[in-house]
C-alpha positions, -999 to 999 in steps of 0.1 A, spaced: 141 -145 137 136 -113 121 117 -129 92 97 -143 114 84 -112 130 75 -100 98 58 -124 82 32 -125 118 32 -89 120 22 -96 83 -4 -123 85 -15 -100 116 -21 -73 92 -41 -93 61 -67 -110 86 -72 -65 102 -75 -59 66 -101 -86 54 -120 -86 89 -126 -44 82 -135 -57 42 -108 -31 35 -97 -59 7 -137 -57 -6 -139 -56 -41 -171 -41 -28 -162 -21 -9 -133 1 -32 -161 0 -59 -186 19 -31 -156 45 -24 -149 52 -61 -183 54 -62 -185 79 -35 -212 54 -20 -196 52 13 -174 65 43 -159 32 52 -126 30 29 -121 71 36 -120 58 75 -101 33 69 -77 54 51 -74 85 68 -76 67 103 -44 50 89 -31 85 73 -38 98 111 -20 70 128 10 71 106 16 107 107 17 104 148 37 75 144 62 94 125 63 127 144 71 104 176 97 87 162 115 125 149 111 137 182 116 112 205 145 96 181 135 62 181 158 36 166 149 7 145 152 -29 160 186 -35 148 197 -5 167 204 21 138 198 58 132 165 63 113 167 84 87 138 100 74 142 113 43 121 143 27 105 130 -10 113 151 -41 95 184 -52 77 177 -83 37 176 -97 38 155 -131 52 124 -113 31 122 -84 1 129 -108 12 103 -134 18 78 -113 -12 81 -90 -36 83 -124 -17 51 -132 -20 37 -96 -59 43 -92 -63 31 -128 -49 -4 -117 -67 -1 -85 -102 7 -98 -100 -17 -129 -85 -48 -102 -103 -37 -74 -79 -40 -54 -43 -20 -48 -9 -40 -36 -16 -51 2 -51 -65 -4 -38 -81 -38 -18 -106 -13 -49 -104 17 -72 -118 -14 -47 -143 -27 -42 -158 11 -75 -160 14 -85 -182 -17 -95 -158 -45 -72 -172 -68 -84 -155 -99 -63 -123 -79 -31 -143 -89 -31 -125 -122 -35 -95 -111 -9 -98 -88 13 -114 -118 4 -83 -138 12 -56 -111 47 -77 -106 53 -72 -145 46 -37 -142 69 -35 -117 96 -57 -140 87 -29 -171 93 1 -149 125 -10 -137 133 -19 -171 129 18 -183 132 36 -153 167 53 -162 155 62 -196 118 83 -177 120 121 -166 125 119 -131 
């Protein structure tokens, strides 16, 4: 049943995200572009919404769905990383046009030529946990 709730709150999620064009190849190419305000609302709305969300849960100490404690753990310290990988991260994103979520939004709804970027990003993936223990972390 649990799947099943995610896979809705999923679906949910990829129709929000290609009714706001927030999976617009357009679109991302306006906000690298600096053409437009509507991916910046779309993302700092969502930076907005999850930092409330998360400061509610610390203080009012809300438990996940299978009854748990939530733990919340602080990220690592560190500049080189975050830098690396975002440079690598926006790379993908600029030259694709789209980043992971709208990858699957554009796949579901019929752009099929996005199944090789998605095949790509999923190799990526394969390579980096292939070298992962031998990178300075």
């Amino acid at each position: 049943m649990r799947y099943i709730t995610y896979l809705i709150v999923g679906i949910f999620f990829g129709i929000i995200m290609f009714k706001s064009e927030a999976a617009s190849w357009f679109r991302i190419y306006e906000m690298f572009q600096f053409g437009s305000f509507h991916m910046y609302g779309i993302m700092g709305s969502a930076l907005a919404i999850g930092i409330i969300g998360v400061q509610l849960i610390k203080r009012k100490n809300i438990k996940p769905i299978d009854g748990s404690e939530m733990r919340l753990q602080p990220k690592d310290k560190g500049f080189s990383r975050y830098m690396i990988g975002g440079i690598i991260f926006g790379l993908g994103w600029a030259l694709s046009g789209a980043c992971p979520g709208p990858m699957y939004v554009l796949a579901g709804a019929g752009y099929f030529p996005i199944l090789i970027v998605i095949l790509g990003a999923l190799l990526g993936t394969f390579l980096y946990g292939l070298v992962k223990n031998k990178l300075p972390h």
